[in-house]
N, CA and C atoms as an extended XYZ file, in Angstrom:
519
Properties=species:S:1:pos:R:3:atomname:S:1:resname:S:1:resid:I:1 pbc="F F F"
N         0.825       -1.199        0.000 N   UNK     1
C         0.000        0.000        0.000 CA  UNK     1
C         0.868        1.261        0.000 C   UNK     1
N         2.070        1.667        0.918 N   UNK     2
C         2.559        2.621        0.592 CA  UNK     2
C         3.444        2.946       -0.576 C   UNK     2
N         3.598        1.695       -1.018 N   UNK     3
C         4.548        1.531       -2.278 CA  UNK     3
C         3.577        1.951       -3.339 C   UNK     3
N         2.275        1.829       -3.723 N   UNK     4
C         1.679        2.554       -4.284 CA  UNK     4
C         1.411        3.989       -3.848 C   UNK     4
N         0.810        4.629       -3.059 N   UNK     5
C         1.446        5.598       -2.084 CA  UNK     5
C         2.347        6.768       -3.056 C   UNK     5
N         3.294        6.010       -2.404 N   UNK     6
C         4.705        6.539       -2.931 CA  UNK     6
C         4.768        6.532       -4.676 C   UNK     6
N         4.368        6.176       -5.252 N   UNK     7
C         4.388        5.953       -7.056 CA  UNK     7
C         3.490        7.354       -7.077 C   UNK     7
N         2.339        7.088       -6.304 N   UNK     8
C         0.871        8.528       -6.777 CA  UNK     8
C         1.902        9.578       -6.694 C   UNK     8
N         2.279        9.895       -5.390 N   UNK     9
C         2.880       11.352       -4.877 CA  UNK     9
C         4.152       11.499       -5.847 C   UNK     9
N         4.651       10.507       -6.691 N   UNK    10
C         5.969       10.698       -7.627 CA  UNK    10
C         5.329       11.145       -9.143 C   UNK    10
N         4.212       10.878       -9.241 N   UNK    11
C         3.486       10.894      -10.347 CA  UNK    11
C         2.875       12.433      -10.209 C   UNK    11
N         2.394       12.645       -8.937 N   UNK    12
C         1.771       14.068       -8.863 CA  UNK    12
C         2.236       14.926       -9.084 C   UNK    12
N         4.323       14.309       -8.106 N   UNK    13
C         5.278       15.928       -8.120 CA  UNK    13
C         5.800       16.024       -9.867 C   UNK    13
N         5.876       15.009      -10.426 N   UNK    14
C         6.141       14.834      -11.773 CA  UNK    14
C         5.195       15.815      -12.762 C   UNK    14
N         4.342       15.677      -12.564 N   UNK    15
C         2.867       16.419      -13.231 CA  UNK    15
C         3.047       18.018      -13.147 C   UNK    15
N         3.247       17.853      -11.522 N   UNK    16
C         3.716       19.809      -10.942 CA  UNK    16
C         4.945       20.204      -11.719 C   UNK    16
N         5.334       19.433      -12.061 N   UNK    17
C         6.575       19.989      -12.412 CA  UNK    17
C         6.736       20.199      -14.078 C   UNK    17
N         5.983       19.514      -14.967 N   UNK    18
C         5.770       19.189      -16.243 CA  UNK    18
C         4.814       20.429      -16.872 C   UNK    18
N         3.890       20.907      -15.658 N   UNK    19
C         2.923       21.754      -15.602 CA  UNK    19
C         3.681       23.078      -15.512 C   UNK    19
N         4.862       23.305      -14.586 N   UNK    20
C         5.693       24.550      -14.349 CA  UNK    20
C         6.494       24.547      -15.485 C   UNK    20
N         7.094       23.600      -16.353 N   UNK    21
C         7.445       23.836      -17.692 CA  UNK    21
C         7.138       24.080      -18.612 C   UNK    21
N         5.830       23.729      -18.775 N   UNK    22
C         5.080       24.085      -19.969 CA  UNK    22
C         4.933       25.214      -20.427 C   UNK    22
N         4.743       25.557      -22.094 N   UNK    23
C         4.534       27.515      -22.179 CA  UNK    23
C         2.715       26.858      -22.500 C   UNK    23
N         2.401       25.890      -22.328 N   UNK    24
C         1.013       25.562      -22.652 CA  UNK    24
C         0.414       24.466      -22.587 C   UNK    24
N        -0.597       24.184      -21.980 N   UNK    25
C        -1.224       22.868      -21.748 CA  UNK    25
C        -2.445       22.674      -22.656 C   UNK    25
N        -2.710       21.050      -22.903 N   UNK    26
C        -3.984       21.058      -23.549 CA  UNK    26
C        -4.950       20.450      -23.128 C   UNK    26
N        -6.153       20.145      -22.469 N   UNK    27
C        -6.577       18.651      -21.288 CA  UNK    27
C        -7.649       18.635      -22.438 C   UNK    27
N        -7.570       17.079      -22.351 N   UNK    28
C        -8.495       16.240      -23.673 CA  UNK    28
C        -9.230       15.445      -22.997 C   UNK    28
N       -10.698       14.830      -23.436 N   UNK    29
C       -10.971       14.050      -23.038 CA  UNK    29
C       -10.534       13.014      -24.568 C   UNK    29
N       -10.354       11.625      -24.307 N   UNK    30
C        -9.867       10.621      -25.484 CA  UNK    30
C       -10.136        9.532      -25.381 C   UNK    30
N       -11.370        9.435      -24.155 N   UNK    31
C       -12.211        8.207      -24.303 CA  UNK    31
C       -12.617        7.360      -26.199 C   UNK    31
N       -12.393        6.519      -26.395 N   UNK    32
C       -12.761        5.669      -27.400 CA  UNK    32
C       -11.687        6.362      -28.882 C   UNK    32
N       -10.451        6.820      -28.506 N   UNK    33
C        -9.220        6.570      -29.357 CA  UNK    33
C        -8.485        5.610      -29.163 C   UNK    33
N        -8.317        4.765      -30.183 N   UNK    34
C        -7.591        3.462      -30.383 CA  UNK    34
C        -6.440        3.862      -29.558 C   UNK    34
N        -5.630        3.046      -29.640 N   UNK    35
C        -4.656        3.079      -29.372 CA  UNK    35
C        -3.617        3.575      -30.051 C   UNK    35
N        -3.275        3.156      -31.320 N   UNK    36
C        -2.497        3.244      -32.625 CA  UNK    36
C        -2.857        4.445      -32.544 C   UNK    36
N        -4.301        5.317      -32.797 N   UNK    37
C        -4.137        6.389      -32.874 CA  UNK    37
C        -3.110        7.306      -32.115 C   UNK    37
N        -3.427        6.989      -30.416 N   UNK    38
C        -3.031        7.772      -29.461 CA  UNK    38
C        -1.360        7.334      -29.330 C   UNK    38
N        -0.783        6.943      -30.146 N   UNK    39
C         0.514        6.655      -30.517 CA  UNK    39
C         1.353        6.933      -31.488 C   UNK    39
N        -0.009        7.427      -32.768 N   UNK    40
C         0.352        8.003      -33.767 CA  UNK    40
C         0.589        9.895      -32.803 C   UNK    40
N        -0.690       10.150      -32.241 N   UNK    41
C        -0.880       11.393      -31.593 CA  UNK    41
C         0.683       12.180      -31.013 C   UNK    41
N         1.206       10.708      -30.044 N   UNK    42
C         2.281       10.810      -29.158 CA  UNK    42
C         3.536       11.830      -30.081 C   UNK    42
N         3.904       10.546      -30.881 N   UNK    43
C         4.889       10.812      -31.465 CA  UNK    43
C         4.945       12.275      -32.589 C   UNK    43
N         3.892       12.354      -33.150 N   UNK    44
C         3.383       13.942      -34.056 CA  UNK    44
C         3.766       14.739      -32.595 C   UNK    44
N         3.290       14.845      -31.741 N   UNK    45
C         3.821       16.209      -30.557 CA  UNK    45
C         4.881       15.659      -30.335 C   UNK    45
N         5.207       14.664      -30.703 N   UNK    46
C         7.033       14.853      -29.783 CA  UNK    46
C         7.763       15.567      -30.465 C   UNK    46
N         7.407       15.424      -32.000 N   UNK    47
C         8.370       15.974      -32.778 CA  UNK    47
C         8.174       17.474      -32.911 C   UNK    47
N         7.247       17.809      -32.321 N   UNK    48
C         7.047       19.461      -31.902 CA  UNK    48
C         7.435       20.050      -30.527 C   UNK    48
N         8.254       19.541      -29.954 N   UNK    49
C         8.581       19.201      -28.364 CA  UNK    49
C         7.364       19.674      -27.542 C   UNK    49
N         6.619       18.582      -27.672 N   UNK    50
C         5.237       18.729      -27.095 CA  UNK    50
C         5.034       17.212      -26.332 C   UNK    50
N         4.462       16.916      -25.327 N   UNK    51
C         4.082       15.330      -24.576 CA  UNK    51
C         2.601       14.957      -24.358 C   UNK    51
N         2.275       14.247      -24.312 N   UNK    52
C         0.850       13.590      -24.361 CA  UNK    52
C         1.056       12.830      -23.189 C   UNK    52
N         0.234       12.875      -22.113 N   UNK    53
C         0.473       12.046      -20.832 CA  UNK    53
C        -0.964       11.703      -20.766 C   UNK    53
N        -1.409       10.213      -20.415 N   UNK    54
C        -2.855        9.987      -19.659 CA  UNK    54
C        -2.760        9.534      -18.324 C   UNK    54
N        -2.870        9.813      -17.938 N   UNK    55
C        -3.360        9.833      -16.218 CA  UNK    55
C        -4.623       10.017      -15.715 C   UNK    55
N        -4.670        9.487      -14.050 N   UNK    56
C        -5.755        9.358      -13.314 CA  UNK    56
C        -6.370       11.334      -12.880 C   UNK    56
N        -7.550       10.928      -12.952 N   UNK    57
C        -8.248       12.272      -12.726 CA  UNK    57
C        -7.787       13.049      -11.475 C   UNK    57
N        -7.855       11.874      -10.836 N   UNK    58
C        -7.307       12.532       -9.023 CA  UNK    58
C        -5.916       12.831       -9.444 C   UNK    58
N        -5.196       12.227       -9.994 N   UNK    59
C        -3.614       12.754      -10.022 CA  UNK    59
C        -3.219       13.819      -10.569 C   UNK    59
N        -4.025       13.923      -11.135 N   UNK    60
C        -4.357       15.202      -12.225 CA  UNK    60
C        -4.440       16.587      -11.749 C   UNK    60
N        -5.512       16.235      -10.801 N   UNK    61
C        -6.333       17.111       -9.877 CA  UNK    61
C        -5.092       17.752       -9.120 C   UNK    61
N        -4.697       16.819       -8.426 N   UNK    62
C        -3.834       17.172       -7.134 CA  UNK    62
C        -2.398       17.934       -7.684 C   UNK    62
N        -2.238       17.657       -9.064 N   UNK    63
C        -0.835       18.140       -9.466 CA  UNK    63
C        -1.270       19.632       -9.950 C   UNK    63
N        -2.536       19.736      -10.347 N   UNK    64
C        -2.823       21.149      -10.900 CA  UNK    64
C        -3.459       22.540       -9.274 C   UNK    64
N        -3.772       21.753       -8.356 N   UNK    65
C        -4.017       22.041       -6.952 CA  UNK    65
C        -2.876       22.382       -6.164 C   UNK    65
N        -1.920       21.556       -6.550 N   UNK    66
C        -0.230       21.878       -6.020 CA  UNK    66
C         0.772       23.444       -6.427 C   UNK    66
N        -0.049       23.965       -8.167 N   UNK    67
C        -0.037       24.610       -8.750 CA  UNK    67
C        -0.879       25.734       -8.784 C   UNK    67
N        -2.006       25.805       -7.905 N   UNK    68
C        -2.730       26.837       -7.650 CA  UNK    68
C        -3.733       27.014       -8.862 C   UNK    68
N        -3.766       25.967       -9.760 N   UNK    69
C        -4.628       25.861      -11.306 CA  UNK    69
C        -5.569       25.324      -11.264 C   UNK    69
N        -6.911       25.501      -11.770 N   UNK    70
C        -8.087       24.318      -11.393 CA  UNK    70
C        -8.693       24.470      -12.860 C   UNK    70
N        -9.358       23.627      -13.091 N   UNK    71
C       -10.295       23.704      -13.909 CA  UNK    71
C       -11.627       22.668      -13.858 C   UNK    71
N       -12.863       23.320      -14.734 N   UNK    72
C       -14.396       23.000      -14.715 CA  UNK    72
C       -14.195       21.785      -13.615 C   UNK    72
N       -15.114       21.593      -12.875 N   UNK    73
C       -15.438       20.340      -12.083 CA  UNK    73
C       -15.966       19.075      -13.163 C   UNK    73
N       -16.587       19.835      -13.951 N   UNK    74
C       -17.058       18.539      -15.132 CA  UNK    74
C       -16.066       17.796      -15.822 C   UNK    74
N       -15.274       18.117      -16.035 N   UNK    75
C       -14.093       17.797      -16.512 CA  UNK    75
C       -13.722       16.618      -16.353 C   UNK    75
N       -13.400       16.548      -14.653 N   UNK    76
C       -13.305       15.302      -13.876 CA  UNK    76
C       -14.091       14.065      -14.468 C   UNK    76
N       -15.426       14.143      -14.900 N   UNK    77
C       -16.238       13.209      -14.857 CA  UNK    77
C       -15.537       12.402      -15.987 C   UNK    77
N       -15.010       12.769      -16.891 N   UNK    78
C       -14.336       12.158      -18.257 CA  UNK    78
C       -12.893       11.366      -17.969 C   UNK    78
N       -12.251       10.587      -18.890 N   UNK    79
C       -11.094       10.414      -18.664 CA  UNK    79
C       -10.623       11.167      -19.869 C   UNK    79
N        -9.023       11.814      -18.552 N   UNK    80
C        -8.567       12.926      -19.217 CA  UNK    80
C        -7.113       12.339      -19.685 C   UNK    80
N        -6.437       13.156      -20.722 N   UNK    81
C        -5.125       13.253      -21.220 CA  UNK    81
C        -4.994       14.480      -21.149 C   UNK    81
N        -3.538       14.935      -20.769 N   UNK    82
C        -3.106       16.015      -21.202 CA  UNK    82
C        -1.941       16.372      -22.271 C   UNK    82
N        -1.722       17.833      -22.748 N   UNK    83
C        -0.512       17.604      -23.471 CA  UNK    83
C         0.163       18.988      -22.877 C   UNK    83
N         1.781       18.957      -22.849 N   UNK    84
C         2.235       19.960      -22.307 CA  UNK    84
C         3.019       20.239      -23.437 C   UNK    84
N         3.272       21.329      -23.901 N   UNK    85
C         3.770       22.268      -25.346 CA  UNK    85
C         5.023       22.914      -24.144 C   UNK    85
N         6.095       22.284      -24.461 N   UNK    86
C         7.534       22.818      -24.121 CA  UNK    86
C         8.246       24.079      -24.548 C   UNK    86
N         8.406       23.520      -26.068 N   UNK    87
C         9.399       24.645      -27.066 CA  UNK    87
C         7.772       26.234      -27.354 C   UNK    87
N         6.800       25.844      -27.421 N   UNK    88
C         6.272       26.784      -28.602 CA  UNK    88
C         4.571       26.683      -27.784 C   UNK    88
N         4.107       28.361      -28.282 N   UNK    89
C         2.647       27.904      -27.096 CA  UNK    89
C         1.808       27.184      -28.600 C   UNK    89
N         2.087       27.644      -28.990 N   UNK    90
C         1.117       27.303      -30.676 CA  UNK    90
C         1.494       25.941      -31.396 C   UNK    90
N         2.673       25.657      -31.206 N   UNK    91
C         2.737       24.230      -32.333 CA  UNK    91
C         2.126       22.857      -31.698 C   UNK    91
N         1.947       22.514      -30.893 N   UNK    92
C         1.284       21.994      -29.877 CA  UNK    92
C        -0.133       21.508      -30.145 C   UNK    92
N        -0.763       22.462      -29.943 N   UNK    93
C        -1.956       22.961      -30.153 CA  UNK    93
C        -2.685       22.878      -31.612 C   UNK    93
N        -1.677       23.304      -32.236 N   UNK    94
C        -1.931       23.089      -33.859 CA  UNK    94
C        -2.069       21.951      -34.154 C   UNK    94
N        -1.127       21.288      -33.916 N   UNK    95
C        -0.738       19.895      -33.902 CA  UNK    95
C        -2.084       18.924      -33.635 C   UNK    95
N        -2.491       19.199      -32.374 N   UNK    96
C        -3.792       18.805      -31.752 CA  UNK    96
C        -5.038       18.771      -32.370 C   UNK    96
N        -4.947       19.931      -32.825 N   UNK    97
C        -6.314       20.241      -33.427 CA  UNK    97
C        -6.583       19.522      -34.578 C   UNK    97
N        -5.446       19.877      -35.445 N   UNK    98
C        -5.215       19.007      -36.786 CA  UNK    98
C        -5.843       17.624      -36.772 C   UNK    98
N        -5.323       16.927      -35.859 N   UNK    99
C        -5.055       15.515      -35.138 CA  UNK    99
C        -7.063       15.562      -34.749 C   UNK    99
N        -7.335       16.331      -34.309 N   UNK   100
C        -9.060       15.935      -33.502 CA  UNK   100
C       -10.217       16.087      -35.163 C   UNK   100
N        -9.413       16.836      -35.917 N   UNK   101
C       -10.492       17.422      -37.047 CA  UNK   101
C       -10.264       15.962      -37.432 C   UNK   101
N        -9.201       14.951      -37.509 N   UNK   102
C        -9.836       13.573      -38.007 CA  UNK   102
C        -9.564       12.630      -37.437 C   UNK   102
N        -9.769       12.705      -36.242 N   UNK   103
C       -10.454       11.574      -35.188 CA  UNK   103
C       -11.094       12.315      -34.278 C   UNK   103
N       -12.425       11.805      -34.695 N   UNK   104
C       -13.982       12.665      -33.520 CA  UNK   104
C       -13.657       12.229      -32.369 C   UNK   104
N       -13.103       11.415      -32.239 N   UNK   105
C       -12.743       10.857      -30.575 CA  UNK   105
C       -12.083       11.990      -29.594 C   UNK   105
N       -11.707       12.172      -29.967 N   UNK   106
C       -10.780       13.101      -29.549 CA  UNK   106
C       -10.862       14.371      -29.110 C   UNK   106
N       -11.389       15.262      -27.995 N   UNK   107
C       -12.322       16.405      -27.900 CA  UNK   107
C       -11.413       17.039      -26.936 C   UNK   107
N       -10.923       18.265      -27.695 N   UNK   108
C       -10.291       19.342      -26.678 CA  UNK   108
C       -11.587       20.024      -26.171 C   UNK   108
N       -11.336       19.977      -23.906 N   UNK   109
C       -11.930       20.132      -23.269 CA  UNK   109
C       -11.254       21.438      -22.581 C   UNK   109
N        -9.950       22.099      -23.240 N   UNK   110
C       -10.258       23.523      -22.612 CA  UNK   110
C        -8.381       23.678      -22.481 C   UNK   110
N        -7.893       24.399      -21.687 N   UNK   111
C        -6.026       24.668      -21.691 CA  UNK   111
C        -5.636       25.047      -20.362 C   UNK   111
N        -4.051       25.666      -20.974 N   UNK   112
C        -4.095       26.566      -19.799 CA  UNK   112
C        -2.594       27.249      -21.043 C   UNK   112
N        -2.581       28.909      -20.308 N   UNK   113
C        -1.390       29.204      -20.650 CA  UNK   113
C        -0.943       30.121      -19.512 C   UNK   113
N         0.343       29.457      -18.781 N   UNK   114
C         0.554       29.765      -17.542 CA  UNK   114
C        -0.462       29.556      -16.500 C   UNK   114
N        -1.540       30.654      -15.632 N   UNK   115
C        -2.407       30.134      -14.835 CA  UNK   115
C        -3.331       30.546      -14.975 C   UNK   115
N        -3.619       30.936      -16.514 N   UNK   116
C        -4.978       31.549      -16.924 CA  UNK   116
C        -5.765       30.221      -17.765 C   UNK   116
N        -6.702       29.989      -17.444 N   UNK   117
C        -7.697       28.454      -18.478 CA  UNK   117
C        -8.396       29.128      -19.405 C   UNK   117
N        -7.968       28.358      -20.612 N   UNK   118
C        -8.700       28.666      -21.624 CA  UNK   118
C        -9.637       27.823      -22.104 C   UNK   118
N       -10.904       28.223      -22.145 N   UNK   119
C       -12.324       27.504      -22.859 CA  UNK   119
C       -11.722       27.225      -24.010 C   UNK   119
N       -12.437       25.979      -24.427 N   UNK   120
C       -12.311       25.479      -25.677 CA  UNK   120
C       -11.992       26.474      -26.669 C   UNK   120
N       -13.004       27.536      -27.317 N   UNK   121
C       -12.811       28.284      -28.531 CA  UNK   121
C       -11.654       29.179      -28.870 C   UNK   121
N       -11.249       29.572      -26.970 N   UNK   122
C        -9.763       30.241      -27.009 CA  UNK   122
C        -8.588       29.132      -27.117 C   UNK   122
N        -8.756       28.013      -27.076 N   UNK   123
C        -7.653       27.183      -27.394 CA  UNK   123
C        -7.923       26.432      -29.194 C   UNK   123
N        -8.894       26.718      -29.581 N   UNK   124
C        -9.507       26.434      -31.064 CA  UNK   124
C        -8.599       28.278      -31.694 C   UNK   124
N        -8.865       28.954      -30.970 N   UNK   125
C        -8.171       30.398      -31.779 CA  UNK   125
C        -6.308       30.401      -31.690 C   UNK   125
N        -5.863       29.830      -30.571 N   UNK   126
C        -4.973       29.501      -30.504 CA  UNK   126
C        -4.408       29.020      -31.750 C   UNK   126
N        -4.814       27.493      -32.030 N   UNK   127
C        -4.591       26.700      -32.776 CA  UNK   127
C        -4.321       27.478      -34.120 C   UNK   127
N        -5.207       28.379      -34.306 N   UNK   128
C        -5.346       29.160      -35.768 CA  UNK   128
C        -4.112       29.845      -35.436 C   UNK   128
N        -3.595       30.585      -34.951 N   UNK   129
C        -2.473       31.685      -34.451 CA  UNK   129
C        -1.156       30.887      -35.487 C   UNK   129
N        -0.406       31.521      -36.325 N   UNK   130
C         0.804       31.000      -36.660 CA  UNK   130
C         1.494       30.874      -35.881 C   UNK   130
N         2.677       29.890      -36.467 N   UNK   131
C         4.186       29.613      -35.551 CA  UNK   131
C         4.765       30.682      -35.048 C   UNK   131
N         6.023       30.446      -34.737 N   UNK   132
C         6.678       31.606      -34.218 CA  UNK   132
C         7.260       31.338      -35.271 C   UNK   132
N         8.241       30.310      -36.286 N   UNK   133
C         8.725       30.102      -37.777 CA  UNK   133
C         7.989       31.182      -38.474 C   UNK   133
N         6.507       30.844      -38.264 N   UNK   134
C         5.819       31.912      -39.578 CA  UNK   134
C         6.092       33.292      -39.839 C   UNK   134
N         5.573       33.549      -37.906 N   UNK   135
C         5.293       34.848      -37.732 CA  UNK   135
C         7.071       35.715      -37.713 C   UNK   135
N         8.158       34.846      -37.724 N   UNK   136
C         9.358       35.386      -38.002 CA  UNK   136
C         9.508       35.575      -39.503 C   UNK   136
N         9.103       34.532      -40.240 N   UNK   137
C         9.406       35.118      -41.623 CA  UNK   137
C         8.300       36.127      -42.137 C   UNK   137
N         6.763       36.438      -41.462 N   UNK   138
C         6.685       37.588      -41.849 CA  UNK   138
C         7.447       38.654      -41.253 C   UNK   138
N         7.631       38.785      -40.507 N   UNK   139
C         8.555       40.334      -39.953 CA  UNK   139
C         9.802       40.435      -40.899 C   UNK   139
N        10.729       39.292      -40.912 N   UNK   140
C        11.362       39.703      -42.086 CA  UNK   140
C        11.008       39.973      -43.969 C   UNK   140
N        10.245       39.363      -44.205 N   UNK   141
C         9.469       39.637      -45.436 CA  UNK   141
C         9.201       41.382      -45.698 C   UNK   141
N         8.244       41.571      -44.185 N   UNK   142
C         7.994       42.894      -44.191 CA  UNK   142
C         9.236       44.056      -44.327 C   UNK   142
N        10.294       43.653      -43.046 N   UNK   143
C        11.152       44.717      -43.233 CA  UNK   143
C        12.009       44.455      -44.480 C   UNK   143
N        11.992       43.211      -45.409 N   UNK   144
C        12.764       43.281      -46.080 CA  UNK   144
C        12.210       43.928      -47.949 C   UNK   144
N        10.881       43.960      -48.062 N   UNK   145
C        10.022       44.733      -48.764 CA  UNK   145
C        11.232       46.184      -49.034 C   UNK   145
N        10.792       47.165      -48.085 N   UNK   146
C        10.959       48.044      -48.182 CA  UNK   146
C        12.268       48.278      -48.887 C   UNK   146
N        13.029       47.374      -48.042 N   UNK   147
C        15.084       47.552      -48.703 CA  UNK   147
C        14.991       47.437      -50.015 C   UNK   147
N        13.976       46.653      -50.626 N   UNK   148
C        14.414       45.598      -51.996 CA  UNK   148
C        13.495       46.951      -52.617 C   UNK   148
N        13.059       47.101      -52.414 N   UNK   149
C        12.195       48.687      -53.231 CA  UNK   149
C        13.180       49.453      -53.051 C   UNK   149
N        14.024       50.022      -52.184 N   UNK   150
C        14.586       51.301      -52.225 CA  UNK   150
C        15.629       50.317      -53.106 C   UNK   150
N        16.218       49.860      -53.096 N   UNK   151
C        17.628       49.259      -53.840 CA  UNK   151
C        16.996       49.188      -55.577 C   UNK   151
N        15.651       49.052      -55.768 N   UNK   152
C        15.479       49.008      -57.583 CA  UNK   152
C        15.183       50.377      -57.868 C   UNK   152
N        15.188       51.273      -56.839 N   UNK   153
C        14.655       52.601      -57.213 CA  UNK   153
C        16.623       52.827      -57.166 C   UNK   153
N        17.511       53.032      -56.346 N   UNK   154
C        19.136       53.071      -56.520 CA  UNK   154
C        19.403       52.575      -57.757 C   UNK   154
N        19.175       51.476      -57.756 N   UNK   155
C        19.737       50.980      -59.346 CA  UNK   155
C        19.157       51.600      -60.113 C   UNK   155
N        17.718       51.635      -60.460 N   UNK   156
C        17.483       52.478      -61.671 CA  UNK   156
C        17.682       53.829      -61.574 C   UNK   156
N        18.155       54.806      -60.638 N   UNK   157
C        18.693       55.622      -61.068 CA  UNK   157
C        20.324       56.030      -61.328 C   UNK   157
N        20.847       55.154      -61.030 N   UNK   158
C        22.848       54.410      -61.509 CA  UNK   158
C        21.971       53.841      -62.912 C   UNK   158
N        21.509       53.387      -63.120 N   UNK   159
C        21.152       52.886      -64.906 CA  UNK   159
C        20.620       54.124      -65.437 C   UNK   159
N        20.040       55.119      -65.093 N   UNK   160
C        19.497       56.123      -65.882 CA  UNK   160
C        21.165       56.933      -66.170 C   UNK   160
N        22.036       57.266      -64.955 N   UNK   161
C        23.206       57.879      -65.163 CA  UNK   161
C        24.098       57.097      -66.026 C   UNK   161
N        24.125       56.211      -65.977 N   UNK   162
C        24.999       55.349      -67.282 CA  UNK   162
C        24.625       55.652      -68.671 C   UNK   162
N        23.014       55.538      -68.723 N   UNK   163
C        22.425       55.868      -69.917 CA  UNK   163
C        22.709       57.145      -70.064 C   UNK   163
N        22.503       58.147      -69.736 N   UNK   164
C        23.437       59.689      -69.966 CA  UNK   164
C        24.272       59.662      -70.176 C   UNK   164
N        25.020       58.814      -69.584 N   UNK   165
C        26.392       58.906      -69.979 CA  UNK   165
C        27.032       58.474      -71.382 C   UNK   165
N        26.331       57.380      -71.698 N   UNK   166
C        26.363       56.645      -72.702 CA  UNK   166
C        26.132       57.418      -74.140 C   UNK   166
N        24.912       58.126      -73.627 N   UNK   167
C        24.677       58.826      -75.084 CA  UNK   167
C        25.529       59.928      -74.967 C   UNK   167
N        25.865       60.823      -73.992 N   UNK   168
C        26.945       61.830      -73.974 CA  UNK   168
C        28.428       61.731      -74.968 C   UNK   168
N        28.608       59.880      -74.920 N   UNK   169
C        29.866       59.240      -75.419 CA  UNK   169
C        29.289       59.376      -76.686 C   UNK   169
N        27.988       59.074      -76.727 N   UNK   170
C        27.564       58.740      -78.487 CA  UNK   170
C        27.867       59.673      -79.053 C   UNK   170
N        27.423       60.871      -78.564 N   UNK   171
C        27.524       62.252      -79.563 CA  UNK   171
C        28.377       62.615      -79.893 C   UNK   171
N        29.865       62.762      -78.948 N   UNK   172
C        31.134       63.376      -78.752 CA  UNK   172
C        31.700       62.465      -79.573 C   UNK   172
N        31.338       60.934      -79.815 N   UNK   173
C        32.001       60.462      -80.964 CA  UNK   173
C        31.382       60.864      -82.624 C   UNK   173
């Protein structure tokens, strides 16, 4: 008995601690996903440094209680998975969503980012939000617009002075 005991409370401080790393959580319910699926699931977030954990509701409970985090009481009634998004609050999430639009099983039941919970539709808007990849190559796109315009407006006016120049040579010959 305490040897189980002792596994819960390693499992809980594990959770607290997985939870203090995260830039984002996702809590699912995933009652009636195969297995294969939820293995296919695993490995798609790993490669986004993202984790998929299923665990007991109470363990759940107590690791997000340890954390000062709660969420819906209904919640509980389901069996839950969570996923914790390491590197990125968005790829995660994306990832997820992608993943639920084709397996119905699969129902995001709400988040967290840091110690604020997000309802479903704010973690569905999430999902929409680009990468940080994306949203870096627009900022450079943008600032780089402008350079590549001023540099064909420079050149074409060094090509207009050549062309003066050119015919200047024509005449004098």
């Amino acid at each position: 008995m305490a040897k189980t005991r002792e596994m819960k409370e390693k499992l809980v401080k594990e959770y607290s601690e997985k939870i203090g790393l995260a830039k984002s959580i996702v809590v699912l319910d995933y009652k009636g996903l195969k297995v294969k699926d939820s293995e296919e699931l695993r490995g798609k977030l790993l490669e986004n440094g993202s984790e998929l954990v299923v665990t007991k509701n109470s363990l759940l409970k107590l690791a997000l209680k340890e954390r000062g985090i709660d969420i819906p009481k209904e919640h509980y009634t389901k069996p839950l998975a969570i996923t914790f998004s390491y590197q990125d609050e968005v790829q995660g999430v994306k990832e997820l969503d992608a993943f639920a639009k084709k397996h119905e099983e699969l129902e995001v039941m709400g988040g967290f980012m840091g110690d604020e919970y997000l309802e479903v539709d704010r973690v569905k808007a999430l999902a929409a939000l680009p990468s940080k990849e994306e949203l870096y190559a627009k900022v450079v796109g943008t600032i780089a617009a402008p350079l590549s315009g001023m540099l064909n407006v420079l050149s074409g006016n060094i090509r207009g002075l050549v062309n003066v120049l050119n015919q200047v040579k024509e005449q004098k010959n």
